[in-house]
N, C-alpha and C positions, 0 to 999 in steps of 0.2 A: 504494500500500500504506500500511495507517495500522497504528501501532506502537500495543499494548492498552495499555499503559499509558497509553495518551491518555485513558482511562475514569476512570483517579487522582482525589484532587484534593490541593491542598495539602500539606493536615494529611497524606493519606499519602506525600508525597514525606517530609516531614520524619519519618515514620515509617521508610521505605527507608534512610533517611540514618543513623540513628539504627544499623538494622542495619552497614549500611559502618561505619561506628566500631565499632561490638561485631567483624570482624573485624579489625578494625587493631588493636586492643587484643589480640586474640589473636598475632598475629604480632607484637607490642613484647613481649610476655609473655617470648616467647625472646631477649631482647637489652638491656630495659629494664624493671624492674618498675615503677619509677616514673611513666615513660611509659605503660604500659598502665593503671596506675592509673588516671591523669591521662583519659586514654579513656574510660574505664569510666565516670567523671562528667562527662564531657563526652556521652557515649551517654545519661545521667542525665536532663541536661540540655535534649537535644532529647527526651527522651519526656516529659519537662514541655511541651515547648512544642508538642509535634503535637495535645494535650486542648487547648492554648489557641487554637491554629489552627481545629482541630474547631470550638468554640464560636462562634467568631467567624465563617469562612470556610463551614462546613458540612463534612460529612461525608460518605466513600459508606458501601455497606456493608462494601463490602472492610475499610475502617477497622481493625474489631478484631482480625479475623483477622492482617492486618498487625500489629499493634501486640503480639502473643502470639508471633508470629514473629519480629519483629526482637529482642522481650525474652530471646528463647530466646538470641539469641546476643553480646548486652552483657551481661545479667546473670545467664545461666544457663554458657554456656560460656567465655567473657570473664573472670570471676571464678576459674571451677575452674584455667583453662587459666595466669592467674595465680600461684595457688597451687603448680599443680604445677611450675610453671617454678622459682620458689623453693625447693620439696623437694629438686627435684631440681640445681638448684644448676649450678655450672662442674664438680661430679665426683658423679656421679652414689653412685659407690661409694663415695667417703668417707660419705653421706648413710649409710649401712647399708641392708637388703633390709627390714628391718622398717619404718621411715618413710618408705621410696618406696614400698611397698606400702599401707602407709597412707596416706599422701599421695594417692595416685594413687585409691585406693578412696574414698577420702571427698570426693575431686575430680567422679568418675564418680557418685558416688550426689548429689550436689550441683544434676549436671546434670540428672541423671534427676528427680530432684525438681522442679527450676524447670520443666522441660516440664511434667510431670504438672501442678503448682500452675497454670502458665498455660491449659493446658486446661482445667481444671476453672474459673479464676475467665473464662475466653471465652463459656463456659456456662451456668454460673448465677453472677456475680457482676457481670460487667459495667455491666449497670445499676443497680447498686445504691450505697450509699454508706459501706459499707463489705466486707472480704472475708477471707474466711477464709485463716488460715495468713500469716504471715510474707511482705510482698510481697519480688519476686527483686529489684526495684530497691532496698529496704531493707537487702538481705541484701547486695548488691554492693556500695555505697555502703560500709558499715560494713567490710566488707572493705579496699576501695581505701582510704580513709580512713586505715584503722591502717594499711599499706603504709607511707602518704606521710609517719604520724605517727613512723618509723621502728620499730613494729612488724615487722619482719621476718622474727622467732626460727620456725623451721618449726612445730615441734610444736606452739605458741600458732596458729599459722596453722591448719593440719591440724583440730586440736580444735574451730575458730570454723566451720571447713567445712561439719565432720560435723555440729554443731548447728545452721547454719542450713537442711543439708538435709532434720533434722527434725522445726523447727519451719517448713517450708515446708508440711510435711506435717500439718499438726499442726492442731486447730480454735481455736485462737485467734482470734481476731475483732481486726480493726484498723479504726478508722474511715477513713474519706479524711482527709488533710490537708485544713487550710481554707487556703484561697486565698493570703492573708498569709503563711502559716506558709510553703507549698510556697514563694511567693515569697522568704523566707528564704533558705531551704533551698539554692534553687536561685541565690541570689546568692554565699553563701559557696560551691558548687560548683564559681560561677563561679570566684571567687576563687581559688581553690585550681588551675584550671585556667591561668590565665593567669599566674600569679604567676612562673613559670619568664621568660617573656614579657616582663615587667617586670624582671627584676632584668637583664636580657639588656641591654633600653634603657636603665637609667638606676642609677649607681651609690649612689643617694641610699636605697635605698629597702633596710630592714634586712635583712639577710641573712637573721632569724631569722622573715619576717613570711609566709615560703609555709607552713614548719611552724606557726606559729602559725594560718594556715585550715586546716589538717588538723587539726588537735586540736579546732579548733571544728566542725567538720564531724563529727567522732566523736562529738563531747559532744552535739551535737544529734541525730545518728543514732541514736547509741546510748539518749538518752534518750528517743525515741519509741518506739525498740523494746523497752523495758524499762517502759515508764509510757504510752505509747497504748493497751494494751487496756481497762486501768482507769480512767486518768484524765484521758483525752483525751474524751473523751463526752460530746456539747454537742448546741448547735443545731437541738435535736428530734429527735437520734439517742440510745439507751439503750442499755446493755451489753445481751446476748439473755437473762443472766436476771433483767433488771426488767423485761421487755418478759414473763414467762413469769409474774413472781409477780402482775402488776399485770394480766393478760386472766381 
């Protein structure tokens, strides 16, 4: 008997992989927010590197499909399941019925959004080089981030929920990261992930320097998603209305 996933290759083991962290983030949600954060960009992480596998190793077709399903559950469920752990807190009832209602609804429309968006970009956006709506891994990112930055106040939470589920939905247009930039991105993620790890080994190394990559990891997330649709535009990509005034 031969097991189907033998069909795989690589790049989508570290796509499967990606998924396992997007539920362990969900289950630290209930016990550690910080922890699940720390997940959430560690999930970040391997979905950077399964596109670098892809390129290198090759692809099947399963690929994408994989790659929209495991995002469904790092940065679509992963994120809300976060949130809502925070609303609702060690007493559900001190929280009052109006913020766990909202909590929980702006957590649920969150989810429902990164499915919808990831379907829609599995479809028409995959091959392209840039894609409509606010990506989930953008959206999660900036989430976890402010977590780790001690961000934690619910209602700031709640509010950034409801907004990224919709400008998930929303037509915005974001280029890809270039290459360097992701590499960035995905070094300070690193950093921020392992930084618990390091102070654990060595008492040399400042207390203050894991918050210090959360606030850079904000500053940089957040400034893409505030200043990429306009002024991120390079490399023989155009925003869609020069590409409208100039045909």
């Amino acid at each position: 008997m031969s097991l189907r996933v033998g069909r795989l290759g690589l790049a989508d083991a570290v796509t499967v992989a990606n998924a396992a962290v997007g539920f362990l983030a969900v289950v630290a949600a209930t016990v550690d927010a910080a922890l699940a954060a720390r997940l959430i960009l560690l999930a970040a992480i391997a979905d950077g590197l399964d596109g670098v596998v892809a390129r290198h190793r090759g692809s099947t077709p399963a690929g994408p499909y994989l790659d929209s399903l495991a995002d469904v559950a790092s940065f679509g469920v992963a994120p809300a399941a976060l949130v809502a752990a925070i609303v609702l807190g060690d007493d559900p009832a001190a929280a009052g019925p109006l913020l766990v209602a909202g909590g929980l609804g702006a957590a649920a429309l969150f989810v429902a959004m990164a499915v919808a968006r990831l379907g829609l970009y599995t479809a028409y956006d995959s091959g392209s080089r840039e894609t409509v709506g606010v990506p989930t891994t953008l959206a999660a990112t900036v989430l976890a981030a402010a977590v780790l930055a001690g961000y934690t106040a619910a209602v700031p939470l709640v509010v950034a929920t409801a907004a990224f589920a919709v400008l998930m939905g929303s037509t915005v247009t974001y280029p890809d990261l270039h290459a360097q930039d992701a590499l960035v991105m995905g070094f300070v993620q690193a950093a921020v992930v392992v930084t618990p790890v390091a102070h654990a080994l060595t008492a040399a190394l400042p207390p203050w320097i894991g918050e210090g990559f959360a606030f850079a990891l904000l500053f940089l997330s957040g400034g893409y998603l505030l200043l990429g649709p306009h002024f991120y535009w390079g490399d023989g990509i155009r925003p869609p209305e020069e590409d409208v005034e100039r045909a």
